[in-house]
GUMI-115976 format. One record per residue (C-alpha): residue number from 0; z, y, x. Coordinates in nm, 3 decimals, m for minus. Layout:
BEGIN
NUM, Z, Y, X
...
END
This chain:
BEGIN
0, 19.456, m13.831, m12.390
1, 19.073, m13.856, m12.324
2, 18.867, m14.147, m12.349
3, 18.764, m14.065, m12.003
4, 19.120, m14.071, m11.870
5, 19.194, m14.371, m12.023
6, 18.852, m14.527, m11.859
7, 19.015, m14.418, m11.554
8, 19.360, m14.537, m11.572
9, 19.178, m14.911, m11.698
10, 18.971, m14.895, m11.345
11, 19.270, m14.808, m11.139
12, 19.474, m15.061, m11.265
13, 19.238, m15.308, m11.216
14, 19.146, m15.225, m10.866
15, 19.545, m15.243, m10.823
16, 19.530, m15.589, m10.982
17, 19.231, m15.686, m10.730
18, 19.342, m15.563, m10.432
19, 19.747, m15.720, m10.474
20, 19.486, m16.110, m10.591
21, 19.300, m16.047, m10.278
22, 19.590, m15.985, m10.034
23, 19.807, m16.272, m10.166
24, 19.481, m16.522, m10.157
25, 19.442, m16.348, m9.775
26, 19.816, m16.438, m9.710
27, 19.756, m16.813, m9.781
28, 19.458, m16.906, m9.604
29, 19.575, m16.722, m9.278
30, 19.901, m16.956, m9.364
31, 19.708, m17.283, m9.440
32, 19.519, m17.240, m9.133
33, 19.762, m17.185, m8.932
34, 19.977, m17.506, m9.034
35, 19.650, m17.692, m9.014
36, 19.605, m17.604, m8.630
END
């Protein structure tokens, strides 16, 4: 395996990581404000 490839699969995982941190901190605000209403 390349060092490129490996590079790559880092990146993607982390973006993976991100996005599934983002969502779940998304999730809870749109939940907090709604029980705060």
């Amino acid at each position: 395996m390349s060092e490129q490839t490996q590079r790559i699969r880092l990146v993607v995982s982390w973006l993976l990581v991100t996005v599934l941190l983002g969502y779940g901190i998304v999730q809870t605000l749109i939940t907090a404000a709604k029980l705060f209403e």
